[in-house]
N, C-alpha and C positions, 0 to 999 in steps of 0.2 A: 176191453179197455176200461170199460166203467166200472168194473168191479176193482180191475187192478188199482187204479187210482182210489176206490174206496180203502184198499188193504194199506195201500202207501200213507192214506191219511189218519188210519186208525194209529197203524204205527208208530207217526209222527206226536200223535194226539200221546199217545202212552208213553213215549220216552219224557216227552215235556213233564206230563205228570208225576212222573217216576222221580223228574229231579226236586221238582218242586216239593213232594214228600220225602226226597232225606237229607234235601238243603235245611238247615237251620237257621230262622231268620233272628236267631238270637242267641247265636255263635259266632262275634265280630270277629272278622281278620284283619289283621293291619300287616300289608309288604312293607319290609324294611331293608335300605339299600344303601349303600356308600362304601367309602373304604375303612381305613383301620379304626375309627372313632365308632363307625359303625358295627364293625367285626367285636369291639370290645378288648381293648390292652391285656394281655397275659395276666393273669392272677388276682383271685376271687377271696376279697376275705369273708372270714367266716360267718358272720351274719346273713351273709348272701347264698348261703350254699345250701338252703332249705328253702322248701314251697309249698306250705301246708293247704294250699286251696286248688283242688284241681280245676279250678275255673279259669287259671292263666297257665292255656296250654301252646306247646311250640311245637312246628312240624320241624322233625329232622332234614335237614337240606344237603346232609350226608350221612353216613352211617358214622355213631360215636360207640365204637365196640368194647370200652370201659363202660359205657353208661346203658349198653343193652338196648341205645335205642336205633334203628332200622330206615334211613332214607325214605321219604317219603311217609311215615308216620308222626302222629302226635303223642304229645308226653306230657307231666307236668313241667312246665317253664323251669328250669334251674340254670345257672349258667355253666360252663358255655351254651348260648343259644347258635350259633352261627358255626363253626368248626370246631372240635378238639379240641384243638391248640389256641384259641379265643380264650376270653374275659368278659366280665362285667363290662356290658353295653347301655347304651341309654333303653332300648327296648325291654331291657330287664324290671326298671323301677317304671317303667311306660304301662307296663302289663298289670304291672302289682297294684299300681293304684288305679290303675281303668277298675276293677275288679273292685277294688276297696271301697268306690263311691257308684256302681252300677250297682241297678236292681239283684238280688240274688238270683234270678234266672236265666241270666247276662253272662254269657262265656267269652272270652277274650283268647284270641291264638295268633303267633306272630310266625310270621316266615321270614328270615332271613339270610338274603345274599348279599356278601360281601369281599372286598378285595383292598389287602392292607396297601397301601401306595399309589393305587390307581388313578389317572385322568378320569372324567365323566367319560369320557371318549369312549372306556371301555363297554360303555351299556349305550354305548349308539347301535342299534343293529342294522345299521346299512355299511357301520364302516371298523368296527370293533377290529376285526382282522389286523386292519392295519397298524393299529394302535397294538395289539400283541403280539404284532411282528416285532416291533422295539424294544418289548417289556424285555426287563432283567430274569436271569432264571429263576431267582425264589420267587416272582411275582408269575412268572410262568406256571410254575407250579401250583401255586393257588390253583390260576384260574384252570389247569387240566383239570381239578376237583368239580367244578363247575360245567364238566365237556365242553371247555375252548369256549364257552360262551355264553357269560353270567348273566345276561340281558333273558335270553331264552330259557335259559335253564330258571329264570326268577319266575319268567311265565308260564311254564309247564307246570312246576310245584303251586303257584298260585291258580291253575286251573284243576288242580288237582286236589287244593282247597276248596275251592267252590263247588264242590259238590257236598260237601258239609257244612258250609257256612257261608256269611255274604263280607265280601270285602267291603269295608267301610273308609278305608283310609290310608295312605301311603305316605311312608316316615322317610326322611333321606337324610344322611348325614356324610359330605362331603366337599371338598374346596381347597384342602392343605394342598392337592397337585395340583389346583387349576388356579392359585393367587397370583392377581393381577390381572387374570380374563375375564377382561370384561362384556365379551359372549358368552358366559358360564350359564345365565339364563336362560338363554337361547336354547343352549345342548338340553337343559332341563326341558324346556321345556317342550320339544324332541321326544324325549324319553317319556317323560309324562303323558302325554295325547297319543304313544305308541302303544303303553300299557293299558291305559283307555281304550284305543280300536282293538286290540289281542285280548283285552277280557273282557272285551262288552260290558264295560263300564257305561253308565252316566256322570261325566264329570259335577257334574255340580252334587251330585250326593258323595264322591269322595275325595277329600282334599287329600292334597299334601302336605306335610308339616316340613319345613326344614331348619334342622339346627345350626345355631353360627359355630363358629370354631374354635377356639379355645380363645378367649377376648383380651384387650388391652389390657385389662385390669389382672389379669394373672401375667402379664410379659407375655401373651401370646405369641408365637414365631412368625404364623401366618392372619394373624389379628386384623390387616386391611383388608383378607377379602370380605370380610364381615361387610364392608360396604356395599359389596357386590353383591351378595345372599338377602340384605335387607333390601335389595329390589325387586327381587324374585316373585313379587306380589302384582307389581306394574307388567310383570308379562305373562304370568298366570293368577288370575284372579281369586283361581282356588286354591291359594296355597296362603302361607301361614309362616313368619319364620320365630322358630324358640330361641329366646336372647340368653348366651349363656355367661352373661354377666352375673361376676362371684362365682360361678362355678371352678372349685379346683383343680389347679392343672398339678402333672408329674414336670419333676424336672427339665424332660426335653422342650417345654411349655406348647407340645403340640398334641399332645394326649390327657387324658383328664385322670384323676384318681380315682379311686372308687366311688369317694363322694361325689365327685363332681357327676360321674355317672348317672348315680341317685338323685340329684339334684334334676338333670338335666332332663332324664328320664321321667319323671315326677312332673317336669314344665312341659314338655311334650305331651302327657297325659292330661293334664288342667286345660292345653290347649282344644285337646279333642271331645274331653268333656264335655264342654262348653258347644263345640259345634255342633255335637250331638245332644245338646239340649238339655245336659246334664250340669248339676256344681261339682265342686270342691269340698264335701258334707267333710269328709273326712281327711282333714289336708296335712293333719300333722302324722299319718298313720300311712304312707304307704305302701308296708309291710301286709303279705297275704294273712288274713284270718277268719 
């Protein structure tokens, strides 16, 4: 028995150490979640469709068989980050300038699950079921991409990052379905302390940033929950919200342009800079070089 117990703890001894040599403690990942703000609107103009710096990398969260990249792998960041048929997200300009103002030996990699239309409800995992018993078939469809349940599938692909790299931080961008609930924090912050206990998180080393929604000041459609999102801080302590006043919106004033993207993307990054003890060196440049 005593030997066996010796062999059981050698083992344990050697896995632990095996992770700790091919984890990277200087290979940031940041989860990135919400619906279609976060998925990124259909169509990438051309400035954006090149990423000369392999240091803002993205794991594939599906296979993109145009772009040769493979589920569960990393690439250089180009957009679409999140699916195919996506666009230009805030994660996009998030990445570019983490990188532009981190030390040179500073990797940045974004994971991204998303679902265009969704309540929060849907990344509840004690009750998502019920919430895609309702959903509409194209939003069904999404979430089959995701096996029936994006809450899970964010955390598989994120434990399947961390064996390369250390989570620093979780982006969330969502509230266009949930305006007017004002438990919206609540669910958050549910979700939040879920993906803490599932990846053996320390909360207080990684926040969450959350962005507002497309604001008054473009005719935003869903512009008051903004009220709701800038309290998200009185119920989780580690979060943060990106104000995305002047950011420009499209037409439908519930999606943003490219710019605003960039813009947004770019306030999300300054945010996290800063928490990680970093400036702004380079603020007019968020473009990889």
């Amino acid at each position: 028995m005593k030997y066996r117990f010796l062999i059981f703890l050698l083992m344990g001894l050697f896995l632990t150490t095996s992770k700790a040599i091919s984890q990277d403690p200087n290979f940031y990942i940041f989860l990135c979640f919400g619906q279609s703000n976060m998925e990124g609107f259909p169509g990438v103009e051309e400035q954006d469709k090149t990423n000369s710096n392999d240091r803002f990398q993205v794991m594939a969260t599906v296979d993109f068989p145009k772009l040769g990249r493979e589920k569960g792998h990393w690439y250089p960041a180009v957009p679409p980050l999140c699916r195919p048929s996506t666009g230009l997200c805030p994660a996009d300009y998030f990445g570019r300038t983490m990188i532009a103002n981190l030390p040179k030996n500073i990797r940045v990699g974004v994971v991204v699950v998303a679902v265009a239309g969704c309540k929060i409800e849907l990344f509840d995992k004690a009750n998502y079921q019920a919430y895609d018993s309702t959903a509409p078939v194209w939003m069904k469809n999404i979430i089959k991409q995701y096996d029936g349940d994006p809450y899970q599938y964010l955390v598989d692909l994120a434990t399947l990052a961390q064996k390369e790299g250390v989570i620093k931080g979780i982006l969330l961008h969502q509230g266009e379905s949930n305006t007017d609930d004002k438990d919206w924090p609540n669910k958050i912050k549910g979700i939040y302390d879920n993906l803490i206990k599932d990846l053996n998180l320390e909360a207080e080393k990684v926040p969450l940033l959350a962005g507002e929604l497309v604001n008054a000041d473009q005719h935003g459609a869903c512009a008051s929950m903004n009220e709701t999102i800038d309290e998200l801080p009185k119920t989780i302590p580690n979060s943060q919200v990106i104000s995305s006043a002047g950011c420009p919106a499209r037409p439908d004033h519930l999606h943003f342009t490219a710019e605003g993207y960039r813009d947004l993307g770019t306030r999300y990054a300054e945010r996290m800079l800063s928490l990680l003890g970093y400036s702004m060196t380079n603020p007019e440049s968020p473009q990889t070089k």
